[in-house]
N, CA, C and O of each residue as an XYZ file, in Angstrom:
284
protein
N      -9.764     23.037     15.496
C      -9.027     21.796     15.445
C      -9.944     20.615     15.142
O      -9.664     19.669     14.405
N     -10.972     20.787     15.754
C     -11.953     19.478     15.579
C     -12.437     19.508     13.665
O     -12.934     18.605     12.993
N     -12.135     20.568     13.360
C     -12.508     20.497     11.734
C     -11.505     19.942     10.964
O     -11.764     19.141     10.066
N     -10.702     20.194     11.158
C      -8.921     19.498     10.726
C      -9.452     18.257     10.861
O      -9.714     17.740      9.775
N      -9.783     17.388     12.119
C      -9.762     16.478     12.411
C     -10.373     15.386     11.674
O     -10.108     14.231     11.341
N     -11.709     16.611     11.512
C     -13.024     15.339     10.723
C     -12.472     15.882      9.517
O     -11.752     14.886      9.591
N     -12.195     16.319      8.754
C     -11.535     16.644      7.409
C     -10.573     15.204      6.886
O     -10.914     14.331      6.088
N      -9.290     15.337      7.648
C      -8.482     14.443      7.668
C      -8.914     13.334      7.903
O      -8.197     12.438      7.457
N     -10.089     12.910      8.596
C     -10.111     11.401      9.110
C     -11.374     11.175      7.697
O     -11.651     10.019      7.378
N     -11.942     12.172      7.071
C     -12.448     11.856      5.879
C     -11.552     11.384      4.688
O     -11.681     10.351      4.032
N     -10.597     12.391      4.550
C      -9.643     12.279      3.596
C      -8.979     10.246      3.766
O      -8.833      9.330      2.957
N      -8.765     10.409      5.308
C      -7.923      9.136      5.617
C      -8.870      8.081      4.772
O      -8.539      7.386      3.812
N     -10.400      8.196      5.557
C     -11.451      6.762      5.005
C     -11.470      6.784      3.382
O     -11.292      5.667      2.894
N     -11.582      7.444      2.800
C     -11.924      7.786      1.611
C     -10.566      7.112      0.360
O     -10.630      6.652     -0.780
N      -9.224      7.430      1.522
C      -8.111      6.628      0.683
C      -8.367      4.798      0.729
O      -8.421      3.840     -0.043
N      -8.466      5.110      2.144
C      -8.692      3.455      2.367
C      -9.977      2.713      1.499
O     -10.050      1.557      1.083
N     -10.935      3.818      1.397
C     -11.942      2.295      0.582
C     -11.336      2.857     -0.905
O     -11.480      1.888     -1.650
N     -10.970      3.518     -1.376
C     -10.388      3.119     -2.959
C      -8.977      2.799     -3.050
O      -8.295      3.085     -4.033
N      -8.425      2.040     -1.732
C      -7.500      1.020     -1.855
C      -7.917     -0.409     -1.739
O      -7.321     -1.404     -2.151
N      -9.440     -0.297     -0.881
C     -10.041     -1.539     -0.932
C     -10.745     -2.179     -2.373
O     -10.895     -3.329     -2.785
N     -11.111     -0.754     -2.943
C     -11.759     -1.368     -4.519
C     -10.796     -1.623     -5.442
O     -10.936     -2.370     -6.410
N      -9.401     -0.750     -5.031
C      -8.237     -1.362     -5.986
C      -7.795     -2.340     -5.997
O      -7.275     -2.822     -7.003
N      -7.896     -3.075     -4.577
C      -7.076     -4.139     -4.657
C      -8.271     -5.334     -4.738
O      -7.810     -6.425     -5.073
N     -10.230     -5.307     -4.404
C     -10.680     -5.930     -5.188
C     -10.363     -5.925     -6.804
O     -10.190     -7.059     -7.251
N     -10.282     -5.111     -7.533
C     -10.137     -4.623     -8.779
C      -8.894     -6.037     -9.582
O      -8.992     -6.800    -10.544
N      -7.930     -5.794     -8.635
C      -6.622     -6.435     -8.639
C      -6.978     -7.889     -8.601
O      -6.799     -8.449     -9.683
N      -7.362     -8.522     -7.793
C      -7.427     -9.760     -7.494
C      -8.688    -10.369     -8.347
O      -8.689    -11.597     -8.427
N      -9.624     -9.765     -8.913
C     -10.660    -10.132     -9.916
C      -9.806    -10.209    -11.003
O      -9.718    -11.338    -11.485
N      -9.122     -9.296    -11.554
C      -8.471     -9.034    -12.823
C      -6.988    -10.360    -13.030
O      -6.545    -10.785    -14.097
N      -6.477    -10.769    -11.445
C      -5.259    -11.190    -11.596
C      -5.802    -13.069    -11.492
O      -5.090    -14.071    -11.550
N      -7.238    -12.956    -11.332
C      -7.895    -14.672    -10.913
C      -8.642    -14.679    -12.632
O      -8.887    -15.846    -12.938
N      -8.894    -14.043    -13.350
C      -9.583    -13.962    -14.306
C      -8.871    -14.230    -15.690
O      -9.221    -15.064    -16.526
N      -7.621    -13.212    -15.780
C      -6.338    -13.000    -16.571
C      -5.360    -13.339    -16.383
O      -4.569    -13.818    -17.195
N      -5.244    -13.186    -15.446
C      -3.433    -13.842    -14.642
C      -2.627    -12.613    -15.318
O      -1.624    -12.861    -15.987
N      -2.965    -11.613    -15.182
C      -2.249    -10.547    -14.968
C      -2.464     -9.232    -14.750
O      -3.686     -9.110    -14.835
N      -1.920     -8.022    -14.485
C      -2.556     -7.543    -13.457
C      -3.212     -6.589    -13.837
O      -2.837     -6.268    -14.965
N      -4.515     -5.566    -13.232
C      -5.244     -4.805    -14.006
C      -5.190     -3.636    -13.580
O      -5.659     -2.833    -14.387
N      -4.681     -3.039    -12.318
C      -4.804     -1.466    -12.542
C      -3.357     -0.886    -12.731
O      -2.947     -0.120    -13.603
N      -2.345     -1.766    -11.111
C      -1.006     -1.397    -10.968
C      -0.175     -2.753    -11.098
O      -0.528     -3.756    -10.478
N       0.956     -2.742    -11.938
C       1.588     -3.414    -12.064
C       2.705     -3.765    -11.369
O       3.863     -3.352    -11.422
N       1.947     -4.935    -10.437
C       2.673     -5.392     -9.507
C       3.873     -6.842     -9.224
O       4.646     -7.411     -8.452
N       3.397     -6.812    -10.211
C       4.633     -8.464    -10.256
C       5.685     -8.085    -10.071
O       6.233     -8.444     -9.029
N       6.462     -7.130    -11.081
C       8.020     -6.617    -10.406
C       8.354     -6.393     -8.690
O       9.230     -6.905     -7.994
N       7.485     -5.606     -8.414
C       7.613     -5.648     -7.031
C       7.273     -7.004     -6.047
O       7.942     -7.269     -5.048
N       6.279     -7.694     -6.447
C       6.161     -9.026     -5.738
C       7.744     -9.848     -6.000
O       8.281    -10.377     -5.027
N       8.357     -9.894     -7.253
C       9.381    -10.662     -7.557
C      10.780     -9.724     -7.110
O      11.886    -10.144     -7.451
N      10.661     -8.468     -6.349
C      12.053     -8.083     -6.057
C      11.584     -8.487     -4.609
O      12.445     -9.117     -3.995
N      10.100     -8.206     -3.746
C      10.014     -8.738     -2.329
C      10.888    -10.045     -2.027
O      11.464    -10.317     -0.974
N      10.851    -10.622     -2.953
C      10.987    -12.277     -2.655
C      12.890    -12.543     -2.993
O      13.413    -13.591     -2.615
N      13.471    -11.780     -3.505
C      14.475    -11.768     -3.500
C      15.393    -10.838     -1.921
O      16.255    -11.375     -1.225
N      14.959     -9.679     -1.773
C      15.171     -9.155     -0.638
C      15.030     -9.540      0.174
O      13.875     -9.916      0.373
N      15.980     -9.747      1.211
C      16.125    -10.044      2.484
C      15.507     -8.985      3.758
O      15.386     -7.776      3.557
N      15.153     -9.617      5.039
C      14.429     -8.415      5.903
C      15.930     -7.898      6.458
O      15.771     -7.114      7.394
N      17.464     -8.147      6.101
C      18.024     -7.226      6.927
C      18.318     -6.302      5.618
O      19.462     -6.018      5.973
N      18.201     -5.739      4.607
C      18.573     -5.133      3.715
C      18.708     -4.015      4.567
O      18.278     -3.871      5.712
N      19.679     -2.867      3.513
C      19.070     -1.645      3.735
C      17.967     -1.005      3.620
O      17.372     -0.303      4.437
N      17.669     -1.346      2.328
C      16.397     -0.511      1.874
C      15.152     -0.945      2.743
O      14.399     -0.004      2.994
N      14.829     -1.996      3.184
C      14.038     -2.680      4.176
C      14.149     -2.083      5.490
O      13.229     -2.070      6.307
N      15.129     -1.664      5.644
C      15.743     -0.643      7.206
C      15.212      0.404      7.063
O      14.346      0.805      7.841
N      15.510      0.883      6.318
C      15.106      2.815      5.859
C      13.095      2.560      5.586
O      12.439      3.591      5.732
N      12.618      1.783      5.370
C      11.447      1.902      4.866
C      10.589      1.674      6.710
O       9.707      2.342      7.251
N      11.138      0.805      7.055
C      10.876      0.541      8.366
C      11.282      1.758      9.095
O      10.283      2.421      9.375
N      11.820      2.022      9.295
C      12.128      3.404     10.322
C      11.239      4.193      9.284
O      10.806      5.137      9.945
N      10.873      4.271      8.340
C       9.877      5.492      8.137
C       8.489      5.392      8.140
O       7.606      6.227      7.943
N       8.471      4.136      8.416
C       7.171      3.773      8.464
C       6.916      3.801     10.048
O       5.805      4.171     10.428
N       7.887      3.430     10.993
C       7.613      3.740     12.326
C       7.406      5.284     12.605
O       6.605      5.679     13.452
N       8.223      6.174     11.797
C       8.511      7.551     12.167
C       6.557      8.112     11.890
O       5.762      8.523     12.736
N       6.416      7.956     10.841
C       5.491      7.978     10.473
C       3.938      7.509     11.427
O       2.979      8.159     11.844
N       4.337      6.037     11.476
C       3.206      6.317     12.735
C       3.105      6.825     14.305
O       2.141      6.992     15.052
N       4.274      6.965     14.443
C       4.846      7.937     15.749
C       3.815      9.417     15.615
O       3.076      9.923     16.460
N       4.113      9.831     14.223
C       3.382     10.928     13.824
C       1.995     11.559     14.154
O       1.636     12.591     13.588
């Protein structure tokens, strides 16, 4: 079990810093160009801002995101 453990908690760090260089990546590319350089995120920034926090889809993402860290 302890190998699972350090396995997974490698796997875990390893996502997190190439979400940290992506989203440096992002914010160099989006201050430089003004638009975006790896994932194209404006659609989603511009449907956040229209959605409301009681939506559905905002419900369902939340309960899976709790379920999830319950996990």
């Amino acid at each position: 079990m302890r190998l699972v453990n350090r396995v997974l908690a490698a796997l875990l760090s390893l996502a997190v810093a190439c979400v940290g260089v992506l989203l440096i990546i992002e914010v160099i590319a989006d201050r430089v160009t003004s638009s975006s350089g790896v994932v194209n995120w404006h659609p989603a920034y511009r449907w956040a801002g229209r959605t409301i926090w009681t939506a559905g889809s905002i419900r369902v993402a939340a309960g899976a995101l709790i379920a999830l860290g319950l996990l």
